[in-house]
PAMI-133752 format. One line per 4 residues: their letters; for each residue x, y, z of C-alpha. Coordinates in nm, 2 decimals, m for minus. Layout:
// residues N
A	X,Y,Z ~ ...
This chain:
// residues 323
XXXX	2.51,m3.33,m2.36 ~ 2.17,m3.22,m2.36 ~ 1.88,m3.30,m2.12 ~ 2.02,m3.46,m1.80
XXXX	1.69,m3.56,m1.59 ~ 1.65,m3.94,m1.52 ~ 1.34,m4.03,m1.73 ~ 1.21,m4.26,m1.43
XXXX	1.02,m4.25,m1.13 ~ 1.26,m4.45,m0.92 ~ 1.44,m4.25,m0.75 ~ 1.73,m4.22,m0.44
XXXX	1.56,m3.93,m0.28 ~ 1.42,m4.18,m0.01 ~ 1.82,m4.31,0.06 ~ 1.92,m3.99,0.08
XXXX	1.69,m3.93,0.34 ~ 1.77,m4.23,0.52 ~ 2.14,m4.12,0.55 ~ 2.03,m3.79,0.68
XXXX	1.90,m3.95,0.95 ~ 2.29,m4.07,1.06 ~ 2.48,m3.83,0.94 ~ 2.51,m3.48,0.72
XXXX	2.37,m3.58,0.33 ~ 2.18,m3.36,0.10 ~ 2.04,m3.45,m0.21 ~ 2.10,m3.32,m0.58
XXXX	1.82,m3.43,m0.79 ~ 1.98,m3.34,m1.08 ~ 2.27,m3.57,m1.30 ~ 2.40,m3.23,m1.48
XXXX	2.80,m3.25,m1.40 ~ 2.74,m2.87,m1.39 ~ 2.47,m2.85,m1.10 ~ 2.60,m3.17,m0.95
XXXX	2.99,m2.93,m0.91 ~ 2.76,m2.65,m0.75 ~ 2.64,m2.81,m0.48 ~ 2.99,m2.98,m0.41
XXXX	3.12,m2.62,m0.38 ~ 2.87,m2.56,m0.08 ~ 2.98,m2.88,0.09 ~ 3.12,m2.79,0.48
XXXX	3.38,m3.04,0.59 ~ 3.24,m3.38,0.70 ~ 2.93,m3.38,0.47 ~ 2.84,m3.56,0.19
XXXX	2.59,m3.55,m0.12 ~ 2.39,m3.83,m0.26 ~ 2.32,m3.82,m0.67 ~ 2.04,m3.88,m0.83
XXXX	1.99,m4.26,m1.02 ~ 2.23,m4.23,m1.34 ~ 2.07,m4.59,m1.45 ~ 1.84,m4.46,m1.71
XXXX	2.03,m4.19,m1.84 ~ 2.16,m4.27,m2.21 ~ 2.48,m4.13,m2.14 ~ 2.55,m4.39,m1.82
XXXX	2.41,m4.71,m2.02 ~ 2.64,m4.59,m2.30 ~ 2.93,m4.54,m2.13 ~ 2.95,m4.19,m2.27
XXXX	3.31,m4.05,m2.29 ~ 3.27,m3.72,m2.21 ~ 3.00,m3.75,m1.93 ~ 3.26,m4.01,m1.77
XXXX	3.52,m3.70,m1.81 ~ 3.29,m3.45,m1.66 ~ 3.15,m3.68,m1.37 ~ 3.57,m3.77,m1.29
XXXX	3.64,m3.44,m1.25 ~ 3.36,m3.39,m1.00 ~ 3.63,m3.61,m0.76 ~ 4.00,m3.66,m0.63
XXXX	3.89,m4.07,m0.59 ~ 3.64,m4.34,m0.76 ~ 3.55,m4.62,m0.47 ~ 3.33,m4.89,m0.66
XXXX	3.08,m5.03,m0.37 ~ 2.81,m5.14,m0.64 ~ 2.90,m5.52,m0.71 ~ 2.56,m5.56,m0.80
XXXX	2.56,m5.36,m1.11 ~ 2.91,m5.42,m1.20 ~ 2.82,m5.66,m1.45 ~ 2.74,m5.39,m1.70
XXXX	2.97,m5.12,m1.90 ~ 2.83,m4.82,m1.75 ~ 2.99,m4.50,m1.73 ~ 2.98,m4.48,m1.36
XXXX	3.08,m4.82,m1.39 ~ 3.40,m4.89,m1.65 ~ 3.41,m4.50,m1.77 ~ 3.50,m4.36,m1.42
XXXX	3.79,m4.57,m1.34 ~ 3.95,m4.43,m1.64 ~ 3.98,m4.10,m1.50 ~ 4.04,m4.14,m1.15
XXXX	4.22,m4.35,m0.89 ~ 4.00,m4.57,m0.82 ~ 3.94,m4.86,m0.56 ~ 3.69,m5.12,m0.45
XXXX	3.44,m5.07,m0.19 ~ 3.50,m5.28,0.12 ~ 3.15,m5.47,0.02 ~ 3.28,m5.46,m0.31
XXXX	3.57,m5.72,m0.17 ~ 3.36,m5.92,0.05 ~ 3.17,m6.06,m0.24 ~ 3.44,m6.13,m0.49
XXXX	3.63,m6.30,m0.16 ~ 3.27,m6.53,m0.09 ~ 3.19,m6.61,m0.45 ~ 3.56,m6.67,m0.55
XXXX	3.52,m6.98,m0.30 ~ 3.30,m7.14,m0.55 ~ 3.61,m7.17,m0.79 ~ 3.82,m7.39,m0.53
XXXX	3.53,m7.47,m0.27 ~ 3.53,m7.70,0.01 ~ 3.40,m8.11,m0.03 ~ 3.14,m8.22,m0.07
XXXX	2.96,m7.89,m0.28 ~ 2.63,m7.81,m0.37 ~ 2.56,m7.60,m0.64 ~ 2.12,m7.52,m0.62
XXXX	1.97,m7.32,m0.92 ~ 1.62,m7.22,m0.94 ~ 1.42,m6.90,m1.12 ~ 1.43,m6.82,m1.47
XXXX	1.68,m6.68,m1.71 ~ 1.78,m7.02,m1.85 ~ 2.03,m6.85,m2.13 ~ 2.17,m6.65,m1.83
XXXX	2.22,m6.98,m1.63 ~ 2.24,m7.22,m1.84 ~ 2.67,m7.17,m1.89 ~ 2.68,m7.19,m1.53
XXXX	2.55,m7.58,m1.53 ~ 2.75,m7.63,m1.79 ~ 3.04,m7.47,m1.55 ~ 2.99,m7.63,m1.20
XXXX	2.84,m7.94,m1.34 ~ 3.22,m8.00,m1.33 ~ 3.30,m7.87,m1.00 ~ 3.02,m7.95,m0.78
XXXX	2.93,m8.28,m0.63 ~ 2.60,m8.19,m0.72 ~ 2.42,m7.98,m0.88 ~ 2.07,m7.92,m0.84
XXXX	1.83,m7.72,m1.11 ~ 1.47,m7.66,m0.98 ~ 1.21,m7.38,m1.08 ~ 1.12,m7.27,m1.43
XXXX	1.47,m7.40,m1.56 ~ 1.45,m7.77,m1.49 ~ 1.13,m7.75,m1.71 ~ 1.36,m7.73,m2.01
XXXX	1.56,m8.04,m1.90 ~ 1.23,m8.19,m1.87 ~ 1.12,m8.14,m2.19 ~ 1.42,m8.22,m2.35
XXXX	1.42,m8.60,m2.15 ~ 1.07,m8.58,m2.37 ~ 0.83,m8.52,m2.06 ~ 0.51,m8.33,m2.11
XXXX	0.54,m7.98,m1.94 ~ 0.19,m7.88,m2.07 ~ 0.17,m7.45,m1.99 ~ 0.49,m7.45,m1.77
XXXX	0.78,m7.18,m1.88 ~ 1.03,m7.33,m2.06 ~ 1.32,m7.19,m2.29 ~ 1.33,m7.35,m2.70
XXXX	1.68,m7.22,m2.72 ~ 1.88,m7.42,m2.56 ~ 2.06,m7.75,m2.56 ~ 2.05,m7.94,m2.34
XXXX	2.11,m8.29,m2.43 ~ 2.50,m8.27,m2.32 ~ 2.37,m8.22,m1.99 ~ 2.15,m8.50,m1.93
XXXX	2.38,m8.75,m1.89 ~ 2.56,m8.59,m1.64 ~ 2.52,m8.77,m1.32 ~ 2.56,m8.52,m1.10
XXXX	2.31,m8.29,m1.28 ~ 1.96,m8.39,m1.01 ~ 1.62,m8.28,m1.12 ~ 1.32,m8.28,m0.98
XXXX	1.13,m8.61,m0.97 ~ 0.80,m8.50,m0.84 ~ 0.62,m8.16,m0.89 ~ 0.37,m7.92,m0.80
XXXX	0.14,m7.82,m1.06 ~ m0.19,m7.62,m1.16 ~ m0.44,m7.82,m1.35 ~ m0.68,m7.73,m1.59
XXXX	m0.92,m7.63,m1.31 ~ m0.64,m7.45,m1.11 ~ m0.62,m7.67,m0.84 ~ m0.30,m7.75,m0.66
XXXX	m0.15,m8.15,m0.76 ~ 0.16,m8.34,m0.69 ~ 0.26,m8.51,m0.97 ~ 0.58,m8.73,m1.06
XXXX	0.76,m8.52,m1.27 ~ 0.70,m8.76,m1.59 ~ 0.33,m8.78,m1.55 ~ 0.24,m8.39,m1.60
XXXX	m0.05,m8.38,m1.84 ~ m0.06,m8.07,m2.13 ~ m0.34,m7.93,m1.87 ~ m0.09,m7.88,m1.64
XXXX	0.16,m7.59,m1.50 ~ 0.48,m7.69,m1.35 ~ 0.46,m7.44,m1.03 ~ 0.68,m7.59,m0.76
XXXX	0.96,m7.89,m0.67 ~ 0.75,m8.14,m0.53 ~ 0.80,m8.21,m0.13 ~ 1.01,m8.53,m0.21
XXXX	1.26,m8.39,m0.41 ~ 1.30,m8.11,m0.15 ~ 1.32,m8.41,0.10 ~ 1.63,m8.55,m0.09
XXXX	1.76,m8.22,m0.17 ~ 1.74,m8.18,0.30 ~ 1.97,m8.46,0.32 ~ 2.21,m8.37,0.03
XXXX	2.21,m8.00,0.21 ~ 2.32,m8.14,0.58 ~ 2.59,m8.37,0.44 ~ 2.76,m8.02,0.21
XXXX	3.03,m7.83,0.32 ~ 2.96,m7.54,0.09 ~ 2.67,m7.47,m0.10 ~ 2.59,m7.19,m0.32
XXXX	2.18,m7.09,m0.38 ~ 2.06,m6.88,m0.68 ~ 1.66,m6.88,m0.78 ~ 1.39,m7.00,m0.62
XXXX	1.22,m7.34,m0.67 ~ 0.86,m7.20,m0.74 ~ 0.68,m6.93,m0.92 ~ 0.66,m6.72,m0.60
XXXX	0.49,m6.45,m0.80 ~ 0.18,m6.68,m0.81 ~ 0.24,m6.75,m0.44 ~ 0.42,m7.06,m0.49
XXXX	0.69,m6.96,m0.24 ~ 0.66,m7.31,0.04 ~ 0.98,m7.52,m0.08 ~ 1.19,m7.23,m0.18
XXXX	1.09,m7.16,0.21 ~ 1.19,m7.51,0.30 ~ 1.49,m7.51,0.15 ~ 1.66,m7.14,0.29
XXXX	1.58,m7.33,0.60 ~ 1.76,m7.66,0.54 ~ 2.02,m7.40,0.43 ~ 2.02,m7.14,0.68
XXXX	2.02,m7.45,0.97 ~ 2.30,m7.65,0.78 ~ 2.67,m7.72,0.87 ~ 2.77,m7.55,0.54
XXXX	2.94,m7.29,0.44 ~ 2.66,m7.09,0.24 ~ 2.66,m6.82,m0.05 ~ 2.32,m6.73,m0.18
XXXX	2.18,m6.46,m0.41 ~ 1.95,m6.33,m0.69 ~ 1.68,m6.06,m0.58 ~ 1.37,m6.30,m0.61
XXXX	1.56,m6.52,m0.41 ~ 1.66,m6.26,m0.12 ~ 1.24,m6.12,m0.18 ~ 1.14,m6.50,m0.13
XXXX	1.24,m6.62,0.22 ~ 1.21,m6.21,0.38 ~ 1.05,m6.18,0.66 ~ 1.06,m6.61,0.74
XXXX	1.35,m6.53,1.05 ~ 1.63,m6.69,0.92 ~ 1.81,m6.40,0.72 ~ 2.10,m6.39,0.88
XXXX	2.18,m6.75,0.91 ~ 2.36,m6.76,0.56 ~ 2.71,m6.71,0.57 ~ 2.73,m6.47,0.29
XXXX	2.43,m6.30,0.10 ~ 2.55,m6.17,m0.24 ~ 2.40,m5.81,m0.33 ~ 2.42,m5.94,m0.67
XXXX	2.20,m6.11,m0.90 ~ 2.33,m6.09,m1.27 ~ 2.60,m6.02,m1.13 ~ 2.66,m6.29,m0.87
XXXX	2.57,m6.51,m1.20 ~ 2.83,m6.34,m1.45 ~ 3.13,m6.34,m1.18 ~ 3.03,m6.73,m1.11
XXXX	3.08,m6.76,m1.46 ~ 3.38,m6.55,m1.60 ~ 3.53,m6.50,m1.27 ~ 3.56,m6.15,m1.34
XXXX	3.33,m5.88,m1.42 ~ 3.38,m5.57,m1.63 ~ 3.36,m5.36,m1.29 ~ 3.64,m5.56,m1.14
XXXX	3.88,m5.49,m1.50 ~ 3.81,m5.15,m1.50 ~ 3.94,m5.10,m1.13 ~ 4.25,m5.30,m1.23
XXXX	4.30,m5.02,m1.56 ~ 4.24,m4.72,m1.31 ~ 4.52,m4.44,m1.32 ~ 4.85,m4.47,m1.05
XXX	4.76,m4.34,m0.68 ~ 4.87,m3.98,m0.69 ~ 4.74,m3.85,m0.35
């Protein structure tokens, strides 16, 4: 199969050493089937190896055959506990499950149970999408545009919609590839109506949303939207949050903040996700006030929108139990 070293600096050495700390784990820095099975064979009873990161090797993101084979028959059982990456064909992914009987992680089952609410979820719902990726998202507005009571696009992706109700954006991201016109009309579809934005000296303004000059940068929801966006939040019964509002990388971060809070304090049931939106609100003490925090990001995003993900249909194709 040829070399076998991940080509990346990211490695699980460091969670290997975390899980030393609690109970037996050794670490095999090497994805070779070959080494990986010599280790195995100087496992004692109750201890456990951690693998090195398969992600960048070609024969994972190809879901190679034969290194699916070889990895399988490392193993009497496949347990799937990474929802997160579940979304793509990967070897250790939709290859494994071939080969082995194979089950989902109890994680694993925890966010298809919390994300499947979405499909039949309780009244009134509040669907809240922020962040980038428009092409990603945009089929899920087109989705729960028709189950939620309301949903809400803020961030980078309501510059689009703006753009396409003919508003000047001036430098702000936007996406030229999609439509958007079927949307518009939509009346539950809410937008933004005033914004933060840069100007041409890089000083901070609030702006109605259809006043932004061509010197401008959309940067943030303005404080009135997030004002009306509070009082939609405490009257919801289930919400579900995906992107922030801002461009945190720039340090725009203050209504994505104000809105995990009008979240995290609601009534609501509450499903959020998306790594920039878990690295956004860290560290503001109100974590653990959601009811459910999806590990995923594309794929929180893909199961919202096919209700399946190719993780979840190769678990289903796994051989009979035999053991």
């Amino acid at each position: 199969m040829g070399h076998m070293e991940p080509a990346f600096s990211s490695t699980l050495k460091p969670v290997s050493d975390h899980y030393r700390g609690l109970f037996p784990a050794s670490f095999v820095g090497s994805c070779d089937p070959e080494d990986i099975r010599f280790d195995i064979e100087k496992l004692k009873d109750g201890n456990m190896i951690v693998l090195e990161n398969l992600r960048s090797l070609p024969f994972e993101k190809e879901n190679d055959e034969e290194y699916a084979r070889a990895l399988a028959s490392l193993g009497d059982a496949y347990v799937n506990e990474a929802f997160s990456v579940s979304h793509r064909e990967h070897a250790s992914i939709v290859g494994l499950p071939r080969h082995l009987p194979s089950f989902a992680g109890m994680r694993f089952e925890r966010e298809t149970e919390e994300l499947a609410v979405a499909f039949d979820p309780g009244k009134p719902f509040l669907f809240v999408l922020g962040g980038l990726k428009f092409k990603t998202k945009a089929p899920l507005i087109e989705k729960f545009v028709e189950k939620a009571d309301a949903v809400f696009v803020g961030g980078a992706l309501a510059n689009s919609f703006f753009k396409q109700k003919g508003f000047e954006v001036g430098k702000s991201a936007t996406d030229e590839g999609v439509d958007l016109k079927g949307l518009l009309h939509k009346e539950n579809l809410i937008l933004p109506f005033d914004v933060v934005v840069e100007n041409k000296e890089g000083d901070r303004e609030i702006k109605k949303a259809e006043e932004v000059s061509s010197c401008d940068s959309i940067v943030d929801v303005g404080p009135l939207s997030m004002e009306e966006l509070s009082k939609k939040i405490k009257r919801a019964a289930f919400i579900v949050w995906n992107g922030p509002m801002g461009n945190i990388e720039k340090g725009y971060d203050h209504q994505t903040k104000i809105l995990a809070e009008a979240i995290a304090t609601s009534d609501a049931h509450s499903v959020i996700g998306g790594g920039d939106t878990i690295s956004s609100i860290e560290g503001v003490g109100f974590e653990g006030e959601f009811s459910f925090v999806s590990t995923g990001g594309g794929a929180m995003l893909d199961f919202l929108i096919h209700e399946t993900l190719p993780g979840i249909e190769a678990l289903k194709d796994s051989p009979d139990i035999s053991f």
